[in-house]
N, CA, C and O atoms as a GROMACS GRO file, in nm:
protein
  540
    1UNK      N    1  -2.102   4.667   4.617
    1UNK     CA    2  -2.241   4.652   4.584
    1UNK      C    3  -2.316   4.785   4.595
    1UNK      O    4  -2.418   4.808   4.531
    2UNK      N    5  -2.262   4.867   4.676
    2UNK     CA    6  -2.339   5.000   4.717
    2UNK      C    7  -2.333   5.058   4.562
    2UNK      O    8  -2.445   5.100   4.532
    3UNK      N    9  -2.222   5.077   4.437
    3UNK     CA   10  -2.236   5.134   4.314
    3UNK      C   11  -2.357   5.041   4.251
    3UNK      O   12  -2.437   5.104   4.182
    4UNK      N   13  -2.383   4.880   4.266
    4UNK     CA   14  -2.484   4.869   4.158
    4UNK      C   15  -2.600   4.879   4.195
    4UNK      O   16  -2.695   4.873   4.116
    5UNK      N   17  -2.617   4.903   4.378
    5UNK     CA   18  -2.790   4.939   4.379
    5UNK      C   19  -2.779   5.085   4.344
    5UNK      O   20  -2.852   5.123   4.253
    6UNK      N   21  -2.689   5.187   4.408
    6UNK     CA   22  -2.680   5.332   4.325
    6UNK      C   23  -2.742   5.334   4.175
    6UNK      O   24  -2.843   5.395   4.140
    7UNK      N   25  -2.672   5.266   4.109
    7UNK     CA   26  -2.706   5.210   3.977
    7UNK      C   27  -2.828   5.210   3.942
    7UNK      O   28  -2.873   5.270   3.844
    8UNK      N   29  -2.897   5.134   4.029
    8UNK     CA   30  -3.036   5.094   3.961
    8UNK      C   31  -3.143   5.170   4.080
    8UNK      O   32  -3.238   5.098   4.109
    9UNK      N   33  -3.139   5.283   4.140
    9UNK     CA   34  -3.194   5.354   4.213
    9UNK      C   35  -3.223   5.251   4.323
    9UNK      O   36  -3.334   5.296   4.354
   10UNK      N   37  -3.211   5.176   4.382
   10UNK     CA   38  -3.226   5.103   4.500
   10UNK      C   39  -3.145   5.147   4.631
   10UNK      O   40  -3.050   5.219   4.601
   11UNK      N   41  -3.158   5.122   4.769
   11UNK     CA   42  -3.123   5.111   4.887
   11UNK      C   43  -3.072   4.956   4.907
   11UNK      O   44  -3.144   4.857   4.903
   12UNK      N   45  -2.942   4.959   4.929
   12UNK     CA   46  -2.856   4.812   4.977
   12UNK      C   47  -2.902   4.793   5.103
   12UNK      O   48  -2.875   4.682   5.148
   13UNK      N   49  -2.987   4.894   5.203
   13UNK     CA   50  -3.043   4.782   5.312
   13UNK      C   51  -3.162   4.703   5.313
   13UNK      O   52  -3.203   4.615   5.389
   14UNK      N   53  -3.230   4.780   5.165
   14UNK     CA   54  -3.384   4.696   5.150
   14UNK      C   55  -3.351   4.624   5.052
   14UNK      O   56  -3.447   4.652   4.980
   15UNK      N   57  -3.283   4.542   4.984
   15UNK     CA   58  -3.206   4.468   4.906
   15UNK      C   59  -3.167   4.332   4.996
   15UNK      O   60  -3.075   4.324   5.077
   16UNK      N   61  -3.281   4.208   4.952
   16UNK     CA   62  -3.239   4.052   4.998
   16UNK      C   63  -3.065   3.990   4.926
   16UNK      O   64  -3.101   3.906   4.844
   17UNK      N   65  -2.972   3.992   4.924
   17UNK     CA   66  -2.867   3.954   4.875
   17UNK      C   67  -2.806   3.822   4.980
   17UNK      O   68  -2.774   3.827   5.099
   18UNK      N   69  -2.806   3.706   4.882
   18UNK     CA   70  -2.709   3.628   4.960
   18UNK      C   71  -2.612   3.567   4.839
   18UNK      O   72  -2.606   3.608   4.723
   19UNK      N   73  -2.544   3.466   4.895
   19UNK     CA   74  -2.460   3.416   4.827
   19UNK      C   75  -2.518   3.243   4.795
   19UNK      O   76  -2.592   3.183   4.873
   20UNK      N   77  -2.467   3.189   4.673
   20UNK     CA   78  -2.553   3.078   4.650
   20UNK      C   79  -2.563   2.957   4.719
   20UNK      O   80  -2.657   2.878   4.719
   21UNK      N   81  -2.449   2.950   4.785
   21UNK     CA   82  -2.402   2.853   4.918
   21UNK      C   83  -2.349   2.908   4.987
   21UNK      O   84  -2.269   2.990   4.942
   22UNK      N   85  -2.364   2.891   5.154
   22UNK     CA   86  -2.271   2.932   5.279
   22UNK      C   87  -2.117   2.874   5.326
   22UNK      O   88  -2.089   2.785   5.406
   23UNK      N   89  -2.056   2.936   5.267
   23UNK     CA   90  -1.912   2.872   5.325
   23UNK      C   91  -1.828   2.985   5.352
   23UNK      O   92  -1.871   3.081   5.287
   24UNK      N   93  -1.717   3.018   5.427
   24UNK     CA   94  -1.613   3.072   5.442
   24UNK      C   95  -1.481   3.041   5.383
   24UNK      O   96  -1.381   2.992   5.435
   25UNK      N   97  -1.500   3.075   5.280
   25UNK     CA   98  -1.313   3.086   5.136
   25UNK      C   99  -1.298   3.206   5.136
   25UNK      O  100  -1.368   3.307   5.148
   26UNK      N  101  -1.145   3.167   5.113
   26UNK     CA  102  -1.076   3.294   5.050
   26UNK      C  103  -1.132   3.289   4.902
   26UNK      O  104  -1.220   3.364   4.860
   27UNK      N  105  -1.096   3.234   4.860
   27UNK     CA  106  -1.152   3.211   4.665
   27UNK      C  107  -1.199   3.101   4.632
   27UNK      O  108  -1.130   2.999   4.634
   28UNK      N  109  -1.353   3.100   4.588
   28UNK     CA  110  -1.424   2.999   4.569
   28UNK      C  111  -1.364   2.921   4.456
   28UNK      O  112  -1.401   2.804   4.465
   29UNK      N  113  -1.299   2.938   4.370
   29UNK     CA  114  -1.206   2.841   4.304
   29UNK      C  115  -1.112   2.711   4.382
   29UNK      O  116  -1.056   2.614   4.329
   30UNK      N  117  -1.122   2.761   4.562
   30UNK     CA  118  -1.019   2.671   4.550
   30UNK      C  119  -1.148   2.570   4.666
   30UNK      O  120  -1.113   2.510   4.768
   31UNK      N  121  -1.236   2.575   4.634
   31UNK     CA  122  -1.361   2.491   4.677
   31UNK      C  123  -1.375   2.366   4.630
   31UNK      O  124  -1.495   2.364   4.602
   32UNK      N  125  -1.341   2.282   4.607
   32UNK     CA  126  -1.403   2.108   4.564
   32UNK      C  127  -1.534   2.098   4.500
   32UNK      O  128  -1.642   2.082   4.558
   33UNK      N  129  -1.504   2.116   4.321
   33UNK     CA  130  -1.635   2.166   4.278
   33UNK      C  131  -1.765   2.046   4.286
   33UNK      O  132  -1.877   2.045   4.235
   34UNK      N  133  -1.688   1.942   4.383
   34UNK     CA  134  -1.854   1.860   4.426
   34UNK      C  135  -1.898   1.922   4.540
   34UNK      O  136  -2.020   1.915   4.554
   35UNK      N  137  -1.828   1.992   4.640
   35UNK     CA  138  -1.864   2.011   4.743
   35UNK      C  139  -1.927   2.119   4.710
   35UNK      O  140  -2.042   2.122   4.755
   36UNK      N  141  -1.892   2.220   4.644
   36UNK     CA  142  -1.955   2.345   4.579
   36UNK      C  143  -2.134   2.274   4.474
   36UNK      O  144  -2.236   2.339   4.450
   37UNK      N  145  -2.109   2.164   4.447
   37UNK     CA  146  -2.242   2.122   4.393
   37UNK      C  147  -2.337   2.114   4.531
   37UNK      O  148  -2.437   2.183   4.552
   38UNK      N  149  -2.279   2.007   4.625
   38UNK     CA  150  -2.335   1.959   4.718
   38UNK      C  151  -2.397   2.075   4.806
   38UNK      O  152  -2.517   2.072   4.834
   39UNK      N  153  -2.303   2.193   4.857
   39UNK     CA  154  -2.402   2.306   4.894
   39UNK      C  155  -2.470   2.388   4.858
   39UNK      O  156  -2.541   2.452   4.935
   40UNK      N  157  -2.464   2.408   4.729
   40UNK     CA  158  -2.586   2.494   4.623
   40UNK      C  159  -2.704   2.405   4.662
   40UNK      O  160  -2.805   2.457   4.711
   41UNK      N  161  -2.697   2.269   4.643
   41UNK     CA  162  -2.815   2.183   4.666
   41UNK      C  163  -2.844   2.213   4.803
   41UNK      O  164  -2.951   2.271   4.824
   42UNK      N  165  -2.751   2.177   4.928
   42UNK     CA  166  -2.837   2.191   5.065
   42UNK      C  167  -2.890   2.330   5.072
   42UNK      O  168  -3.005   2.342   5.113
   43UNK      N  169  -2.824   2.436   5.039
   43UNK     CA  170  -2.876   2.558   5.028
   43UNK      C  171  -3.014   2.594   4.968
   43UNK      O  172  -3.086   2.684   5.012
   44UNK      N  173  -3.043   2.516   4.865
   44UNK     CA  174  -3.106   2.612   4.743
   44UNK      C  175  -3.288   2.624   4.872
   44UNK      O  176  -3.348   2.730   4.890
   45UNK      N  177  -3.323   2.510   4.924
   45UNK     CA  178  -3.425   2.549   4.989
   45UNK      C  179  -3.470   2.669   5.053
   45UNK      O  180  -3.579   2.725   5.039
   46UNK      N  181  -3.359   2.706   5.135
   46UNK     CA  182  -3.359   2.839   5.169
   46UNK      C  183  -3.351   2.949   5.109
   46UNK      O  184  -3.383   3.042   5.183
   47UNK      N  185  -3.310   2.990   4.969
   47UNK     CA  186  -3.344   3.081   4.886
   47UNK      C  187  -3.453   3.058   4.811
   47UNK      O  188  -3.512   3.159   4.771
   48UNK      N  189  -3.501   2.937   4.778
   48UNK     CA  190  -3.629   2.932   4.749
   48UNK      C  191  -3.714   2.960   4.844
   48UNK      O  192  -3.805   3.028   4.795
   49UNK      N  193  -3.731   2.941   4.954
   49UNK     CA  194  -3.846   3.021   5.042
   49UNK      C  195  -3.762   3.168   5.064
   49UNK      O  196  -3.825   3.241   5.141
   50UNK      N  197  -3.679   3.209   5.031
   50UNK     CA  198  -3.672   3.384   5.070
   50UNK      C  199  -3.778   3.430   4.931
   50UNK      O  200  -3.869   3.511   4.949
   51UNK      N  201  -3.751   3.367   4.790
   51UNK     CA  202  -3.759   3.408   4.686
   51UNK      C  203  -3.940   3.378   4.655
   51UNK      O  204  -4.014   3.415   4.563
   52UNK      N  205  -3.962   3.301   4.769
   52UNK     CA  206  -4.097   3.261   4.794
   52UNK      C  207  -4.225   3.365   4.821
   52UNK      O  208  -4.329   3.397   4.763
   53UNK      N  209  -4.135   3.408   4.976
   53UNK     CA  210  -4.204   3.488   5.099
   53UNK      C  211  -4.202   3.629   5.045
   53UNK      O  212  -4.298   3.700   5.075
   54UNK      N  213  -4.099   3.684   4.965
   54UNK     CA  214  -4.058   3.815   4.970
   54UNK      C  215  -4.083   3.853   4.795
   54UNK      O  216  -4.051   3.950   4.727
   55UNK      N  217  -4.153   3.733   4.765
   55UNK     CA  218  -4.205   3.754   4.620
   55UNK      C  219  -4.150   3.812   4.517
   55UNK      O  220  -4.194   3.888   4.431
   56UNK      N  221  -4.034   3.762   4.540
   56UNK     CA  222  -3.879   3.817   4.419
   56UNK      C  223  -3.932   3.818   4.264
   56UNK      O  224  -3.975   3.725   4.196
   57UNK      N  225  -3.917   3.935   4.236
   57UNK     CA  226  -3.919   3.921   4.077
   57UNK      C  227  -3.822   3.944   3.975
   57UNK      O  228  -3.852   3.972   3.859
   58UNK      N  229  -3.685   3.932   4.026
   58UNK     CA  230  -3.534   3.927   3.978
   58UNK      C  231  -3.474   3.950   4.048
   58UNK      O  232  -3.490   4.021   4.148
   59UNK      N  233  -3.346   3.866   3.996
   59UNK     CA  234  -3.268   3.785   4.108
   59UNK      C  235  -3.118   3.798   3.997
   59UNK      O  236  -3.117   3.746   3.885
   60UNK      N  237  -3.017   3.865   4.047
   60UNK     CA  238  -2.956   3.937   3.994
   60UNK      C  239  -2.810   3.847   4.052
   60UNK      O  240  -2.753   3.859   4.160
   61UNK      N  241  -2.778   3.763   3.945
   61UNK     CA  242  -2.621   3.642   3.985
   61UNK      C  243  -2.501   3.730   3.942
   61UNK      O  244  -2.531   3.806   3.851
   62UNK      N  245  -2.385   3.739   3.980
   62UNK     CA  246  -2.280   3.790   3.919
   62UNK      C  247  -2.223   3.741   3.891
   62UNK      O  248  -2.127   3.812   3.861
   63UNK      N  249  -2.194   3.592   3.861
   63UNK     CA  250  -2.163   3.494   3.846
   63UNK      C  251  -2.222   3.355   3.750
   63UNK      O  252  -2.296   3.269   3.796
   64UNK      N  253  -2.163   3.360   3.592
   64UNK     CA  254  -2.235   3.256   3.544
   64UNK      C  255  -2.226   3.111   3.612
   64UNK      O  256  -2.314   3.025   3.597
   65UNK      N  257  -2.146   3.099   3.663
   65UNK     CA  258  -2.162   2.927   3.764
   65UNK      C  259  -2.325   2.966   3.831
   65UNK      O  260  -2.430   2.906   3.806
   66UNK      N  261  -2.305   3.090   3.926
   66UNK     CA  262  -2.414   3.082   4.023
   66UNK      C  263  -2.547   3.130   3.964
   66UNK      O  264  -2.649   3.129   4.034
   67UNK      N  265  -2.548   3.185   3.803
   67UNK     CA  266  -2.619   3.173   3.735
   67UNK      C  267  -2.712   3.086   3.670
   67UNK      O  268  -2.834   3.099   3.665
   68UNK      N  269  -2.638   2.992   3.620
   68UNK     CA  270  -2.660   2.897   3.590
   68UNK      C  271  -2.715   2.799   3.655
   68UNK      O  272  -2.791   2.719   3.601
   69UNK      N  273  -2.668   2.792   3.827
   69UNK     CA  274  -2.787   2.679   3.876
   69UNK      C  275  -2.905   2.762   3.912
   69UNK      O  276  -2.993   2.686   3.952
   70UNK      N  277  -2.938   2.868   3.915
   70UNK     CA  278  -3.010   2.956   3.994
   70UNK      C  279  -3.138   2.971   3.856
   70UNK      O  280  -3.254   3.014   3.853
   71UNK      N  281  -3.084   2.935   3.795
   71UNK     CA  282  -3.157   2.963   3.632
   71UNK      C  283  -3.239   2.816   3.601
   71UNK      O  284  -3.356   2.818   3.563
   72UNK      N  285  -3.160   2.682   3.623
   72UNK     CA  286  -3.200   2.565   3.675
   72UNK      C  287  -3.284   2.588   3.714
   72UNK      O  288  -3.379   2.609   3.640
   73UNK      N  289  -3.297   2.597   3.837
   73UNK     CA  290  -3.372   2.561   3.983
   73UNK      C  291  -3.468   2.636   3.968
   73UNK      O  292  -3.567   2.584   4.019
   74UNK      N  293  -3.498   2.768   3.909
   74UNK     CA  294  -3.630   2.839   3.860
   74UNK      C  295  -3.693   2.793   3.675
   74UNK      O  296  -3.781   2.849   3.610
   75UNK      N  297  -3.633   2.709   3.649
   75UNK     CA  298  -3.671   2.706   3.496
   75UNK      C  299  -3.667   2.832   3.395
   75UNK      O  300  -3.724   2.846   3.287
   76UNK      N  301  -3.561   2.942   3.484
   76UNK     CA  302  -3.528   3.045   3.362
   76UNK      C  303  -3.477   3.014   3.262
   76UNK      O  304  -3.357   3.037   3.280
   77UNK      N  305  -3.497   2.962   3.130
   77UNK     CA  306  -3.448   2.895   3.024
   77UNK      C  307  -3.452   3.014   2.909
   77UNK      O  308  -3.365   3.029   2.823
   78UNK      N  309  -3.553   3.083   2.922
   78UNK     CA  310  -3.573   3.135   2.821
   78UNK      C  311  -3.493   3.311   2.822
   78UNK      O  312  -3.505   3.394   2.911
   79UNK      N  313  -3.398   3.328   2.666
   79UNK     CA  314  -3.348   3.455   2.690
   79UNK      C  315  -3.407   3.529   2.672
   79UNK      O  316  -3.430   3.520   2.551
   80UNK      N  317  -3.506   3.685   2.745
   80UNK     CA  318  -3.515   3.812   2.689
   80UNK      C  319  -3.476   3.917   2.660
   80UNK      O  320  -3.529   4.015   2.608
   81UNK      N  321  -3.344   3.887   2.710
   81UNK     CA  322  -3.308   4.037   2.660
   81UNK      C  323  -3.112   4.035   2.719
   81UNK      O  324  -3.076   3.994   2.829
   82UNK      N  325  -3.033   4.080   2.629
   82UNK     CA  326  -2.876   4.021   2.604
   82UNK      C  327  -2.835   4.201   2.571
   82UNK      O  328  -2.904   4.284   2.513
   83UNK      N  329  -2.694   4.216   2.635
   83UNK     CA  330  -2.641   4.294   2.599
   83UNK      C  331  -2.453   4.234   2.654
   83UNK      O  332  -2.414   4.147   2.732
   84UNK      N  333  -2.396   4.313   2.585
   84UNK     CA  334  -2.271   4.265   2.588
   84UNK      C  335  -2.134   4.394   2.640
   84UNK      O  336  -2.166   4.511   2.667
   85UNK      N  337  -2.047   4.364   2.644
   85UNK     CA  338  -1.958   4.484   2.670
   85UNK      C  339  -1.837   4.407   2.663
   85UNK      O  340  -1.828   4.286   2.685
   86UNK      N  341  -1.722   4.506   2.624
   86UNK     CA  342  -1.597   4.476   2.575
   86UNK      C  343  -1.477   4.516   2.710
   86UNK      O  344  -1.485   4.614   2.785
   87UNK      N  345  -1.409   4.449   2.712
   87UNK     CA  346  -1.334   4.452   2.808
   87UNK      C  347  -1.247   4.571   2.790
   87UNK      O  348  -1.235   4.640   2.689
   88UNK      N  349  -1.183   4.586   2.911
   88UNK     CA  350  -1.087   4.772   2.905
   88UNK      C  351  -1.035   4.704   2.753
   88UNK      O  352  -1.073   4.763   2.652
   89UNK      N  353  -0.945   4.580   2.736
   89UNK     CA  354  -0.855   4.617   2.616
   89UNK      C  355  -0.924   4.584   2.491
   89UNK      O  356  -0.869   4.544   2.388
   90UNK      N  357  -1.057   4.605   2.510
   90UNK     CA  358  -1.129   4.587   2.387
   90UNK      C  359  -1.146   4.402   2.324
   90UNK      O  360  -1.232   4.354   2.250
   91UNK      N  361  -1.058   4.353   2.371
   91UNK     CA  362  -1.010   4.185   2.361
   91UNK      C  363  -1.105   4.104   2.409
   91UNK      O  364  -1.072   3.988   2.385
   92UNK      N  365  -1.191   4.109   2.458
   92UNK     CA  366  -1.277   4.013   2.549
   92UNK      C  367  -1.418   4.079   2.536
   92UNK      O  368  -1.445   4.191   2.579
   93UNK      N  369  -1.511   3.991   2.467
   93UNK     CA  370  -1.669   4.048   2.488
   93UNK      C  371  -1.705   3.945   2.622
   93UNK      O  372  -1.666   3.828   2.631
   94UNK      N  373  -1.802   4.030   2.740
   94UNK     CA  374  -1.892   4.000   2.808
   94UNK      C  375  -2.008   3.969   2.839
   94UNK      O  376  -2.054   4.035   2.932
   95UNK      N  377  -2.081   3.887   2.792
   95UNK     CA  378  -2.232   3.893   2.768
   95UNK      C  379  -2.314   3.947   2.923
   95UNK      O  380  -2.256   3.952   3.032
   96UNK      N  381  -2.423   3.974   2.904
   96UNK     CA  382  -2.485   3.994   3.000
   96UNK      C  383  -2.625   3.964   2.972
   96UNK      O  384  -2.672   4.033   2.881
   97UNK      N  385  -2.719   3.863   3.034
   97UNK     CA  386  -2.829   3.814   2.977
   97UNK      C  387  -2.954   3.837   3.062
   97UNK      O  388  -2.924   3.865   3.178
   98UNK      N  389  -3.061   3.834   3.044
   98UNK     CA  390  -3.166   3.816   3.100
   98UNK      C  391  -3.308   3.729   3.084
   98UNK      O  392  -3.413   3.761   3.030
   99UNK      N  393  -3.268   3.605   3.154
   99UNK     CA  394  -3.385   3.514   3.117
   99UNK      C  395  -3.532   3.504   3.205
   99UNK      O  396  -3.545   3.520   3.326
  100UNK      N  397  -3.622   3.476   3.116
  100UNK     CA  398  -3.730   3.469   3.224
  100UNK      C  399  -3.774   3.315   3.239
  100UNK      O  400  -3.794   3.247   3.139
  101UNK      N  401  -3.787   3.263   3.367
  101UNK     CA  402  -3.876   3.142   3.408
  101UNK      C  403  -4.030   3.164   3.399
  101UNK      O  404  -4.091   3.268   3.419
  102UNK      N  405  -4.077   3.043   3.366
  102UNK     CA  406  -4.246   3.022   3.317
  102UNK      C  407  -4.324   3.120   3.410
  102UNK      O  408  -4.404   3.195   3.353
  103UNK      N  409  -4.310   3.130   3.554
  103UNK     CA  410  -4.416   3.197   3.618
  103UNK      C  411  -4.366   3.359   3.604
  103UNK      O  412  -4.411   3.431   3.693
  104UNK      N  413  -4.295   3.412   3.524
  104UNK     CA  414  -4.222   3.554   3.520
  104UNK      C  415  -4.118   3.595   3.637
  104UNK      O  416  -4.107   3.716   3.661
  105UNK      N  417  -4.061   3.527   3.691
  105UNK     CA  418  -3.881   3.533   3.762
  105UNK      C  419  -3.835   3.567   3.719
  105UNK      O  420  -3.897   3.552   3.613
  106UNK      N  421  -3.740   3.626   3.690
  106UNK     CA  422  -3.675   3.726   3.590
  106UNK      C  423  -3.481   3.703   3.611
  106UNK      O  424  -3.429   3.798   3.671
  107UNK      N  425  -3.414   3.625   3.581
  107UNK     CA  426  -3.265   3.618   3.615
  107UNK      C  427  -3.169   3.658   3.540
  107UNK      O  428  -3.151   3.611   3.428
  108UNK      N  429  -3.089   3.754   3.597
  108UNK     CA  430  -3.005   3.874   3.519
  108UNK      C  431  -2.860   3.794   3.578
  108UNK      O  432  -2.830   3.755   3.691
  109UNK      N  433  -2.794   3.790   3.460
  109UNK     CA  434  -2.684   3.694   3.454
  109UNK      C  435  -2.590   3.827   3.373
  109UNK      O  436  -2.590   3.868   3.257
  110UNK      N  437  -2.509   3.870   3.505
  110UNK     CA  438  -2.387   3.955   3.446
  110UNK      C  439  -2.239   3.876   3.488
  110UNK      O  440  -2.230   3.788   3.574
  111UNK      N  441  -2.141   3.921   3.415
  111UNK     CA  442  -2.025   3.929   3.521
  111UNK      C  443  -2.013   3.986   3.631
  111UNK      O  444  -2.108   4.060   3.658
  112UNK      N  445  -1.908   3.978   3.730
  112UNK     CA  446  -1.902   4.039   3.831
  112UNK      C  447  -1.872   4.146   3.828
  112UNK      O  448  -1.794   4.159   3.734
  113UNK      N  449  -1.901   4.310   3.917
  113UNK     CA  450  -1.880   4.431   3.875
  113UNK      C  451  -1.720   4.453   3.879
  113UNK      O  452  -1.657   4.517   3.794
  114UNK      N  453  -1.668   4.393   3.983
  114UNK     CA  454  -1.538   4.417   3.968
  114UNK      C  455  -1.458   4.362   3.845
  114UNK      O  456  -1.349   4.418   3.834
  115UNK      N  457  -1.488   4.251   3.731
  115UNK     CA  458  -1.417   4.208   3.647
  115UNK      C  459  -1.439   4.361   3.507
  115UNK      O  460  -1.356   4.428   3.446
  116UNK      N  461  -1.553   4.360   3.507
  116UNK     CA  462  -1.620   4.492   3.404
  116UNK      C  463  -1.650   4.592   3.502
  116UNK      O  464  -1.696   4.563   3.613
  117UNK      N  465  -1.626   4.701   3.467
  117UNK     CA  466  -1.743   4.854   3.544
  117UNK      C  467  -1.837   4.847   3.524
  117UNK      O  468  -1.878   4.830   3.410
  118UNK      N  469  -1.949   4.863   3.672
  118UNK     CA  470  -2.070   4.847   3.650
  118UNK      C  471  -2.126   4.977   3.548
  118UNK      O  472  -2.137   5.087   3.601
  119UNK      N  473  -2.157   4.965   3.414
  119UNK     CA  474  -2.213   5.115   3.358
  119UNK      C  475  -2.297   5.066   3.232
  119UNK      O  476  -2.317   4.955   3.183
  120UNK      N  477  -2.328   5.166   3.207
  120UNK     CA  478  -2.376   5.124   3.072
  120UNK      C  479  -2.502   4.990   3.075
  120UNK      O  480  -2.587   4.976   3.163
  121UNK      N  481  -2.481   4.894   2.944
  121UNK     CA  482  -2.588   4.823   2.945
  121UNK      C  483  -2.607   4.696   3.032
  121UNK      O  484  -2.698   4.613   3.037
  122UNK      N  485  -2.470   4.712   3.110
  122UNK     CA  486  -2.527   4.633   3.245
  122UNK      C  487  -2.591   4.673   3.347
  122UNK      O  488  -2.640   4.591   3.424
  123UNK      N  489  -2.600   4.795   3.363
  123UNK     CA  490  -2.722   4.845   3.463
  123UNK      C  491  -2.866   4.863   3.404
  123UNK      O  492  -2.971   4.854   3.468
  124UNK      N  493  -2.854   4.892   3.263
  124UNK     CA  494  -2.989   4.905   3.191
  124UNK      C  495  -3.056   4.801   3.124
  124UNK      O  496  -3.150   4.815   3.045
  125UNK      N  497  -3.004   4.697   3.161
  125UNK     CA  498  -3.090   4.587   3.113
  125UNK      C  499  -3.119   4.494   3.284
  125UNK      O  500  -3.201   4.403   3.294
  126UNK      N  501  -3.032   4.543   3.402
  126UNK     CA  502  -3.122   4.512   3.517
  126UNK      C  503  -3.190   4.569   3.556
  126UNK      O  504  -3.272   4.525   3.636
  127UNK      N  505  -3.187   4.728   3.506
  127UNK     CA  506  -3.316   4.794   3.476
  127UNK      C  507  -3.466   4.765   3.450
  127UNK      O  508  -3.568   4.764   3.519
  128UNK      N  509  -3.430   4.740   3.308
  128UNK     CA  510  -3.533   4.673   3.206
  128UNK      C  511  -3.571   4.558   3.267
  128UNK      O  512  -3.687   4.532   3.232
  129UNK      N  513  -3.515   4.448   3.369
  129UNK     CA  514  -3.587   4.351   3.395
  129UNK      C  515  -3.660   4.365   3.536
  129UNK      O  516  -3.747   4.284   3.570
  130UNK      N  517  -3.608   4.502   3.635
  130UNK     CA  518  -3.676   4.502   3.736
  130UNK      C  519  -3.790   4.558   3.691
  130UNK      O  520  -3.895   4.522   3.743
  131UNK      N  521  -3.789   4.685   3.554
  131UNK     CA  522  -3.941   4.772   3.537
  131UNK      C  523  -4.042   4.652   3.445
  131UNK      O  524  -4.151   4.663   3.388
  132UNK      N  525  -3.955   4.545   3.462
  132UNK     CA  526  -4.088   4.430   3.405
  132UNK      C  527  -4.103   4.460   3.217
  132UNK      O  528  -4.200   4.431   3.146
  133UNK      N  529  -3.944   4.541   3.164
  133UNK     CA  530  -3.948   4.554   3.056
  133UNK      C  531  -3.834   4.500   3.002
  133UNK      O  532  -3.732   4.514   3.069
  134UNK      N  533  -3.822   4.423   2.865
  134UNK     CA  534  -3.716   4.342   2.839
  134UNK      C  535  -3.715   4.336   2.674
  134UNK      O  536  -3.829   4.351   2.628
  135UNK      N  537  -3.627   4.319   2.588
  135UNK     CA  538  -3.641   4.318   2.406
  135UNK      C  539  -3.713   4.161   2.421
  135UNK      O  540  -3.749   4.100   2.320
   0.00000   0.00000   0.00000
């Protein structure tokens, strides 16, 4: 994580980061994807009051699962701004999106840095959504 706040000129100790539910796995794949429903839900209260108190204005998933409810649960529905990238063997496009919820929340939906290198238009479109600028 220290390369993608580098990335986007930030400090990783003034940086709120959690994970979308609290559990201890080796690989969240091998989680019971009700039980993985069931703690996003007991969880989500508590990131809604961090995202409350600390007046978050993007919220940055690396993960389309944890994207996707996180996008839910704020009514980010709407896309502003998409960029994509091709995998090392050129074989695989990556999207990378940025939607905004009604009150301006801003949720940046990449892959994870380790599947792609963080570079290019995945740092500049979490750019574009922290400077409150988006296509």
């Amino acid at each position: 994580m220290q390369r993608v706040m580098d990335c986007l000129g930030l400090e990783l100790r003034e940086v709120p980061a959690s994970d979308v539910f609290f559990l201890r796995s080796r690989q969240a794949h091998m989680i019971d994807p009700e039980e993985k429903k069931r703690l996003r839900e007991q969880c989500w209260p508590f990131h809604q009051e961090v995202i409350r108190r600390l007046d978050i204005r993007v919220i940055l998933c690396l993960y389309r699962e944890a994207a996707e409810f996180v996008r839910d649960k704020t009514g980010a529905d709407r896309c502003v701004d998409r960029a994509f990238e091709l995998s090392k063997s050129g074989k695989r496009k990556y999207w990378r999106e940025c939607f905004e919820a009604p009150g301006g929340l801003k949720v940046v939906q990449i892959t994870r840095p380790t599947g792609i290198p963080w570079v290019g238009n995945a740092c500049e479109l979490t750019k574009r959504a922290l400077a409150g600028r988006t296509r």
